[in-house]
DOZA-454343 format. One record per atom (N, C-alpha, C): x, y, z. Coordinates in pm, whole numbers, plus 50000, padded with zeros to 5 digits. Example, Ala and Ser with C-alpha at 12.3 -4.5 7.8 and 13.67 -1.06 7.14 Angstrom:
513194943150780/512304955050780/513204967050780/512854977550708/513674989450714/512905000350787/
***
This chain:
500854988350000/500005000050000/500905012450000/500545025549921/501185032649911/500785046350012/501335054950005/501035070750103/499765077050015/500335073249931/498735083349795/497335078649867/497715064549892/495735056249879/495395064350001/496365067150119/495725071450286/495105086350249/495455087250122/494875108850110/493465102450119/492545106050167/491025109050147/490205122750138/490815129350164/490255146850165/491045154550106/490655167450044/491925177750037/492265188350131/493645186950127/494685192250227/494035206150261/494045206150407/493935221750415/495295226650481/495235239150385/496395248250382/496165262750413/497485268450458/496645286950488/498125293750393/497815306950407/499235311750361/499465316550461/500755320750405/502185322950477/502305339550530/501175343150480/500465357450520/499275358450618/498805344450651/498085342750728/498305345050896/497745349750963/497965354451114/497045340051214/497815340951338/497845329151426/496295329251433/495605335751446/494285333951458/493685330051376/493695333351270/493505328951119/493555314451096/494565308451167/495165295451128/493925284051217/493995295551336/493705289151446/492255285851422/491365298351353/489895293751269/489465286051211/490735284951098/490285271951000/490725262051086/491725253051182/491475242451258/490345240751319/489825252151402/488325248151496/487255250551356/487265255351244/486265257851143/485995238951113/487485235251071/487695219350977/487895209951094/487925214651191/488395206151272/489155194051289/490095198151249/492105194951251/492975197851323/493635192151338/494875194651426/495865199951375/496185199051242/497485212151190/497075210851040/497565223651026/497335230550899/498785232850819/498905235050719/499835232550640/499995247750574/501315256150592/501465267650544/502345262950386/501985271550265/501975275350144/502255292250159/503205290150048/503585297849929/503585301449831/503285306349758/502825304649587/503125289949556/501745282449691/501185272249648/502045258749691/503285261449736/503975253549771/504015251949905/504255235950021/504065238050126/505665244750195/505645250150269/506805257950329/506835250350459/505855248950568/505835244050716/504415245650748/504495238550878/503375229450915/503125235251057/501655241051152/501445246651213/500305237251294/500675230151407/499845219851472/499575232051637/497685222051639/497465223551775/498725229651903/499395220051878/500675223651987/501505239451969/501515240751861/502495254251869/500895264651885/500165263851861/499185273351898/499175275852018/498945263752083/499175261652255/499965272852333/501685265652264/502545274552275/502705289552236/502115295452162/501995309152126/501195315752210/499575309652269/498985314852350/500165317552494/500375306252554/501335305652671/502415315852651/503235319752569/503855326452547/503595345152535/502045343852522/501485355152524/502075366552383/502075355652249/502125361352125/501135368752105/500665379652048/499665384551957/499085372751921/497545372751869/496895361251790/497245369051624/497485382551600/497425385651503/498975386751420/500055380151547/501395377551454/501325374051361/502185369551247/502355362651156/502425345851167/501815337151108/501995323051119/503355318451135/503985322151013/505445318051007/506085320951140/505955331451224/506345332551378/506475316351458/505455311451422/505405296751495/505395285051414/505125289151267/505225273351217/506575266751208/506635251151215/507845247851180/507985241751009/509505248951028/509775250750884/510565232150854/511045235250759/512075218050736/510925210150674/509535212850615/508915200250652/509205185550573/508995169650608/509375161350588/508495159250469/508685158350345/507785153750248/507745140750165/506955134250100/507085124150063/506115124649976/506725120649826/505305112049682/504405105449704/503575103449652/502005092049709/502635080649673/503975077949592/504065065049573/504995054449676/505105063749785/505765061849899/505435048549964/505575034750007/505045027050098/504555027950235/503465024350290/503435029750422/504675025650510/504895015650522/505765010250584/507075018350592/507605024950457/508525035650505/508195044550542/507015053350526/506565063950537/506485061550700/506005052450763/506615048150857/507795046750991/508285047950887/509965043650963/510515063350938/510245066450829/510625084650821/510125090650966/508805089550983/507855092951071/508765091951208/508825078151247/510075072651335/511195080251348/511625081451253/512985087951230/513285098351262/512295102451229/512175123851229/511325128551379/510855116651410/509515120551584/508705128751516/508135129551415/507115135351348/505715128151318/504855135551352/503315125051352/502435130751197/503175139851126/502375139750972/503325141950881/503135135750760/503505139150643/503015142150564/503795152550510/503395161150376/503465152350214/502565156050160/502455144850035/502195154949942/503645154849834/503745162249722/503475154549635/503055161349463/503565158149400/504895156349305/504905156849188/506655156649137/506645168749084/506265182149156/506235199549076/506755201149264/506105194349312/506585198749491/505245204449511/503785203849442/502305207449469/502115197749573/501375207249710/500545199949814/499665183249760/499835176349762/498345166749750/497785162949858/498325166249998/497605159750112/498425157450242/498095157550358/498925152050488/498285137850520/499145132550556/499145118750620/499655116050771/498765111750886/499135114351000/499255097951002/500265103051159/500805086351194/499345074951225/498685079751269/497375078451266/496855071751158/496495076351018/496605071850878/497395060450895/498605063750897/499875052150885/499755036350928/499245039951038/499135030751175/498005020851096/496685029551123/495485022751081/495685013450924/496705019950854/496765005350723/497684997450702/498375000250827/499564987550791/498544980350948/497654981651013/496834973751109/496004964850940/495464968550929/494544965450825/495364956050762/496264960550694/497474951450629/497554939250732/497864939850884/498174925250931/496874920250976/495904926950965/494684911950945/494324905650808/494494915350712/494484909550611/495214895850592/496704897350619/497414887150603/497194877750667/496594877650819/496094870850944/495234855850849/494514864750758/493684856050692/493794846450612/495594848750572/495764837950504/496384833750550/
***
């Protein structure tokens, strides 16, 4: 099974002009846990529940800039990725989503460890069966 099949929705993304509150809307709007910052369309970094947390505690403006708190680096990977590595990256990096480009570096979707988990489970009952 590949990273592509776990996309089921499309990605929500904000820009990179977008302010913490902003971000923070469309999560309680879509109700998600992180949102994915873009650039002329490209993903740049990734802005989860947790750093919101942290920005409140910190007593940021809600109307800073996103980029203030998102983290940048993000880990990306093709839909033609296996779960099983996609997996072990996840592992690798202590990261619970991945970003799923295509071959231009266009958003197609996040994949949480969550996703991950649930089809390589699926995967060992399947096999259970034979």
């Amino acid at each position: 099974m590949n990273v592509g099949d776990l996309i089921n929705k499309e990605p929500i993304s904000a820009s990179n002009r977008a302010s913490i509150r902003e971000v923070a809307q469309i999560m309680k709007k879509e109700n998600i846990s992180s949102v994915i910052i873009t650039s002329d369309a490209k993903p740049i970094g990734i802005v989860t529940e947790r750093d919101i947390v942290r920005a409140v505690a910190d007593g940021l403006s809600y109307d800073s800039p996103i980029e203030t708190i998102m983290t940048k680096g993000l880990i990306m990977v093709t839909p033609d990725k296996d779960v099983t590595e996609a997996l072990l990256i996840m592992y690798q990096n202590n990261i619970r989503h991945l970003v799923v480009i295509n071959e231009k570096g266009n958003l197609l979707g996040v994949v949480s460890i969550r996703d991950v988990a649930r089809a390589l489970n699926l995967m060992a009952i399947d096999l259970s069966f034979w």
